[in-house]
C-alpha positions as CSV (number, residue, x, y, z in Angstrom):
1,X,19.2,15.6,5.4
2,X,19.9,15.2,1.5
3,X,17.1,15.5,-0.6
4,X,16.4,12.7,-2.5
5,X,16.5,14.4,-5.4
6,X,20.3,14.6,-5.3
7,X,21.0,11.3,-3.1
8,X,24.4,10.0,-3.5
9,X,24.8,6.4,-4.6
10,X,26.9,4.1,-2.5
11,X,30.8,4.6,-2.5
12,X,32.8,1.6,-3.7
13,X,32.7,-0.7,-6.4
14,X,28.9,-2.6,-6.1
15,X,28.8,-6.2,-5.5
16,X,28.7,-9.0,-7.8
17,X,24.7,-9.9,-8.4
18,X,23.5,-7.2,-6.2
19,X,19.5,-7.2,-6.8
20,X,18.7,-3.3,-8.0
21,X,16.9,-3.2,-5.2
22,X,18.9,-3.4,-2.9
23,X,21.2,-0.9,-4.2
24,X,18.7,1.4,-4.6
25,X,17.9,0.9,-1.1
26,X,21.7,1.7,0.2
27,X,21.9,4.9,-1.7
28,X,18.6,5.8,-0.2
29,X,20.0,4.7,3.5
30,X,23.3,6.6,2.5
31,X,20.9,9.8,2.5
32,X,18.8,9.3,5.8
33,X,16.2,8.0,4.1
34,X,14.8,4.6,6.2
35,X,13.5,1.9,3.5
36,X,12.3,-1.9,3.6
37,X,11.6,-4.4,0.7
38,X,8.0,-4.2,-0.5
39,X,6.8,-8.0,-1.4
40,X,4.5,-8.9,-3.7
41,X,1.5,-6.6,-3.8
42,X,3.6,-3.8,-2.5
43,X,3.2,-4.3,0.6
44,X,5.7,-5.5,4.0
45,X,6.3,-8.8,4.5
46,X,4.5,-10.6,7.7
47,X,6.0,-10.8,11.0
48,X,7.7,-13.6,11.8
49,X,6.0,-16.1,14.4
50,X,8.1,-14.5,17.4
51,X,6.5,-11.1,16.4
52,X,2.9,-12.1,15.4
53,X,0.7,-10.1,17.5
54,X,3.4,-8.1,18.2
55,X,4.1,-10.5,21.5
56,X,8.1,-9.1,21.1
57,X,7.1,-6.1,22.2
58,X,7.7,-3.9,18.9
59,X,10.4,-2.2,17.4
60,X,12.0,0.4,19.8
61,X,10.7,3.2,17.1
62,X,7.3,1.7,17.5
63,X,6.9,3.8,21.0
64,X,5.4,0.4,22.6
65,X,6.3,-1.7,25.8
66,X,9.7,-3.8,24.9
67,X,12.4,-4.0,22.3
68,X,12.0,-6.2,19.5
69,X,15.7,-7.0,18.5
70,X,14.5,-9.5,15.5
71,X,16.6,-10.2,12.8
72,X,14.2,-10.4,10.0
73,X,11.9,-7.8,8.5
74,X,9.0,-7.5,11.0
75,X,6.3,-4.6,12.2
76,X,6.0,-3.1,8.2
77,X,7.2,0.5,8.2
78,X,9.1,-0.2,11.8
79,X,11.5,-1.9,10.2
80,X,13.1,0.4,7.7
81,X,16.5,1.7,8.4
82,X,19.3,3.3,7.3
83,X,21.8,0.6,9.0
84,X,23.5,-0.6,5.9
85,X,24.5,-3.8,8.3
86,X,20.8,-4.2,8.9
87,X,20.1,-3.6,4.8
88,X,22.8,-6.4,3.7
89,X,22.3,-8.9,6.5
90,X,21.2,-12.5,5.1
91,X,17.6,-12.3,6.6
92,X,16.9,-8.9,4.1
93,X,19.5,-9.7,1.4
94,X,16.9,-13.2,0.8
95,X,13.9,-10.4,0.9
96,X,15.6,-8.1,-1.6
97,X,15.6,-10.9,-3.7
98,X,12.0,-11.7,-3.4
99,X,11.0,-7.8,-3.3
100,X,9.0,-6.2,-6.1
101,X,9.8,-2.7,-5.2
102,X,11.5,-0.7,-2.2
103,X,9.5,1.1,0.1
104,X,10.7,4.1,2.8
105,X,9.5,5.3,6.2
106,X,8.8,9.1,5.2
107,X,8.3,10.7,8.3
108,X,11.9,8.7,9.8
109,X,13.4,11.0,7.1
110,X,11.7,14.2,7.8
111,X,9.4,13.8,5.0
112,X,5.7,13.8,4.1
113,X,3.4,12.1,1.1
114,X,0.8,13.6,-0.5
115,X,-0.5,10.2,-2.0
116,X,-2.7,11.2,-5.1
117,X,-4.5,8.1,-5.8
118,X,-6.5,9.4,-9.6
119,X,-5.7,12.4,-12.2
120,X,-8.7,14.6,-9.9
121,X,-7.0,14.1,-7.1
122,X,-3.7,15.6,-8.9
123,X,-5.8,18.1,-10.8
124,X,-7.0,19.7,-7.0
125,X,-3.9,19.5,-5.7
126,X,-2.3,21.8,-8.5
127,X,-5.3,23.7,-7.9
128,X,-4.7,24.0,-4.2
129,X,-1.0,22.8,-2.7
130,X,2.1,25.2,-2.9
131,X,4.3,23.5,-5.6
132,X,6.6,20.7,-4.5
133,X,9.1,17.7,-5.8
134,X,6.4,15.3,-7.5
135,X,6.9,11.9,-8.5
136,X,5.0,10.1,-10.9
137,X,2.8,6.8,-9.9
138,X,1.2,4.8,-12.0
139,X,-2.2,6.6,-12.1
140,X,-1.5,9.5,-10.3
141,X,1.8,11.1,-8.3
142,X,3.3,11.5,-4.9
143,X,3.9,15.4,-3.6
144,X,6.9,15.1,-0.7
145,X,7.1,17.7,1.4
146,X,10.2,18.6,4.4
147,X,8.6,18.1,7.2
148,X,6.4,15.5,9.3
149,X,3.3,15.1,10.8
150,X,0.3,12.4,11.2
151,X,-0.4,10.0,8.6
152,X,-3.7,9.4,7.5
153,X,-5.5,7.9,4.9
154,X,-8.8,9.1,2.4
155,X,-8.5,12.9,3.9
156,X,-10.4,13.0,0.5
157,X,-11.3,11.1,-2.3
158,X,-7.8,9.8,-4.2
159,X,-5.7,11.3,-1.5
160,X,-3.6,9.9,1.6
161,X,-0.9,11.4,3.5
162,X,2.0,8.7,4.6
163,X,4.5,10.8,6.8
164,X,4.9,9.1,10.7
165,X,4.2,5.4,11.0
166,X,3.5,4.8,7.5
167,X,5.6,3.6,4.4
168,X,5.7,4.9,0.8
169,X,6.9,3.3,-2.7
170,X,10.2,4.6,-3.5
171,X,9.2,5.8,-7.3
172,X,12.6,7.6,-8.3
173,X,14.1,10.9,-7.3
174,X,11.2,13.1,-8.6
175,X,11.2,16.8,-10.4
176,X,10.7,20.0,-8.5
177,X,12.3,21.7,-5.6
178,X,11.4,20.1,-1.8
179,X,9.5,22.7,-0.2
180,X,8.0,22.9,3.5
181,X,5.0,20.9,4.9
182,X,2.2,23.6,4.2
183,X,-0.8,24.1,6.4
184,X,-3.1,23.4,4.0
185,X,-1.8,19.7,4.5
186,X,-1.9,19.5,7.7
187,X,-5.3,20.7,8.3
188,X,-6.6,18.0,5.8
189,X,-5.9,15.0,8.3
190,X,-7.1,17.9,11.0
191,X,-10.1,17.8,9.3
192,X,-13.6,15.5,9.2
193,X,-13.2,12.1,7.3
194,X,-15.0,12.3,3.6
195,X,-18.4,10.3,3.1
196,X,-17.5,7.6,1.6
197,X,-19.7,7.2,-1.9
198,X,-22.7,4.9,-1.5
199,X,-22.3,3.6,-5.2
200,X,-21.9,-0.2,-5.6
201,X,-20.9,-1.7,-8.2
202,X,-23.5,-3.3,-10.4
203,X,-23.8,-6.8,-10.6
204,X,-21.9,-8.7,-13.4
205,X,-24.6,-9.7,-16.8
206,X,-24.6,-12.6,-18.3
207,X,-21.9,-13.4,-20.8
208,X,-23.9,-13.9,-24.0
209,X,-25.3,-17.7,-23.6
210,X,-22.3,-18.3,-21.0
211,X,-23.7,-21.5,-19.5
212,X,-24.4,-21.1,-15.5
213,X,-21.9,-23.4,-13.2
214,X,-24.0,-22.9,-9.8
215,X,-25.8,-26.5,-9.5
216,X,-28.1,-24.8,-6.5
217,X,-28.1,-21.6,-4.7
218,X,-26.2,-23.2,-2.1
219,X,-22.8,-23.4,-4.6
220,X,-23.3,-19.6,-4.9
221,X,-24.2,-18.6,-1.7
222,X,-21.0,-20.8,-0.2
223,X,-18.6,-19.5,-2.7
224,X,-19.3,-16.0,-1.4
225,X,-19.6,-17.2,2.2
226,X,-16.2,-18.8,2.0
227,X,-14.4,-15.8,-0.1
228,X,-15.9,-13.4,2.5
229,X,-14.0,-15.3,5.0
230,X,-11.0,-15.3,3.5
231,X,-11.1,-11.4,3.5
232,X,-11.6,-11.7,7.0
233,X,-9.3,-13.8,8.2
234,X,-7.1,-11.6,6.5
235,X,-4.0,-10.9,8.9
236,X,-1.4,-9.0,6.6
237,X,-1.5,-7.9,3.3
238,X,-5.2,-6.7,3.3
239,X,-5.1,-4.6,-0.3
240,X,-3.6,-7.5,-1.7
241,X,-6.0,-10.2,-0.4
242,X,-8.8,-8.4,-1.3
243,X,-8.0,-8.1,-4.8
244,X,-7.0,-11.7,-4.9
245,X,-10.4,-12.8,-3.3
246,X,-12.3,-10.2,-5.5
247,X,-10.4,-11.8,-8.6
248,X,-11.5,-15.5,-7.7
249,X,-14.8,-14.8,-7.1
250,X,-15.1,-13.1,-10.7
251,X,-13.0,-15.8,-12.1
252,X,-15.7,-18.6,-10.7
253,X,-19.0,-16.8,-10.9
254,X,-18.6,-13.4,-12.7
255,X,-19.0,-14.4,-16.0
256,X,-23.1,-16.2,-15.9
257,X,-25.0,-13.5,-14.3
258,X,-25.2,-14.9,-10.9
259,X,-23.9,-12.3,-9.1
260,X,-26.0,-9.8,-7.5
261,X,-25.7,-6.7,-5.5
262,X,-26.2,-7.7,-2.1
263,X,-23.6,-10.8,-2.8
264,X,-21.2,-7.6,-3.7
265,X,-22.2,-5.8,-0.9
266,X,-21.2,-8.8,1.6
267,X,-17.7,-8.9,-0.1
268,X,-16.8,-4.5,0.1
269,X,-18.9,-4.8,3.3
270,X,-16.1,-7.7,4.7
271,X,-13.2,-6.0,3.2
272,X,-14.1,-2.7,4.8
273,X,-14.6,-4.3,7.8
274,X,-10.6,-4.8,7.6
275,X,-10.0,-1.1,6.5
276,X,-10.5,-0.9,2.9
277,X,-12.5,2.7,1.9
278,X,-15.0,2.1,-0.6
279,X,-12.7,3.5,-3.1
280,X,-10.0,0.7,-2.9
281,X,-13.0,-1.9,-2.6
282,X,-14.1,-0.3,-6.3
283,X,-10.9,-0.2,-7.3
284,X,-9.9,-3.8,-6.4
285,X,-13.2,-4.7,-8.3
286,X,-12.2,-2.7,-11.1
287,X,-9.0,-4.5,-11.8
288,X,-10.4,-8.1,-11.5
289,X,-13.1,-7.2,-13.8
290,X,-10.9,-5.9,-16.1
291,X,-7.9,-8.2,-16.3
292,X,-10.6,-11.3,-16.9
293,X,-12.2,-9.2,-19.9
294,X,-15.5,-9.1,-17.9
């Protein structure tokens, strides 16, 4: 397979109003390499109602009962290819131009992801990973490796591996020569789960004299009731939902003090529930603190 450090763009004049996405996604197919548009939130976009629940059966690739022969962009990283007929058809071609990034199915081109999340998660894999093409992300970097094996995520803190049945961000070409899958990898999803920290974050204080909106305890206690269902409900999209919810519940009660730690607790407690770590929960939390200047 061509590395994607050299992957050869397209032949042929492009076409007129061509989203860069998309042809970023040919040149990619041109080379092996499987991709998919990313939506908003980088993430696939939903199955449509014939595949909800996967009723179709699955993509072929997906190793389950049945075929699924849709035309649209369903079962996330099972639907990457490198069919440029698939890539261009009108289904994708409206995607690409509702796409925010293009994403690729690393183990369908021989590859593996070291995902590091944080700069300590990039500092111990310098410390302990043979050298590799590295890509930069926007807090951390991606470390692709030839070879495949079992995806997992949190193997440790700031660090998952997306190789079979996964998807990645396609983040550019990279630096550094693509080097074999080591063992010290592999033996990281061969190995127990971390703890997850215990640390919560702490409750919200007051905003100066930031006059309080909750009428009764009962406002309060149903805004939290109803955002915690919303997490739950949650069918697609789950990092982005819980970041949404996380910002609307800020947004409506973060800013008078009201907040306390076992109303936080219900809201990681819900989001983990739907497969979050505790690190994304923070994380999520983080963000929505920060972009309303709490």
């Amino acid at each position: 397979m061509t590395q994607p450090a050299t992957i050869r763009r397209a032949s042929g004049p492009r076409p007129p109003l061509t989203p860069e996405h998309l042809r970023t996604a040919l040149s990619l197919a041109a080379s092996g390499v499987p991709v998919l548009p990313l939506r908003r939130g980088k993430v696939p976009f939903g199955n449509c109602p014939a595949c909800a629940g996967n009723a179709c059966g699955g993509r072929p690739n997906m190793k389950t009962p049945g075929a699924c022969h849709c035309p649209g962009i369903c079962h996330a990283w099972a639907a990457a290819t490198t069919d440029p007929d698939v890539i261009v058809s009108p289904a994708w071609t409206a995607a690409w131009r509702r796409a925010v990034c293009v994403g690729y199915h690393p183990g369908g081109a021989d590859l593996t992801v070291v995902d590091l999340d944080d700069a300590d998660a990039v500092a111990w894999a310098r410390a302990t990973l043979p050298a590799t093409r590295t890509v930069a992300t926007t807090r951390g970097e991606h470390w692709i490796y030839r070879g495949t094996m079992t995806s997992r995520n949190a193997v440790r803190l700031g660090v998952d591996i997306k190789s079979t049945m996964a998807y990645a961000r396609y983040l550019g070409p990279g630096t550094g020569a693509l080097t074999d899958l080591p063992d010290a990898v592999r033996a990281l999803a061969a190995a127990k789960p971390p703890t997850a920290p215990t640390a919560m974050p702490a409750a919200v204080a007051p905003m100066g004299n930031e006059a309080c909106p909750h009428r009764t305890p009962a406002y309060l206690e149903r805004g939290v009731a109803m955002a915690v269902d919303r997490i739950t409900e949650a069918r697609s999209a789950v990092h982005a939902t819980v970041y949404r919810v996380f910002l609307a519940v800020l947004s409506r009660h973060g800013r008078c003090g009201c907040l306390t730690d076992a109303h936080i607790a219900r809201l990681f407690a819900a989001a983990q529930a739907k497969g979050e770590t505790v690190r994304h929960c923070m994380d999520a939390w983080a963000n929505a603190r920060t972009r309303l200047g709490l």
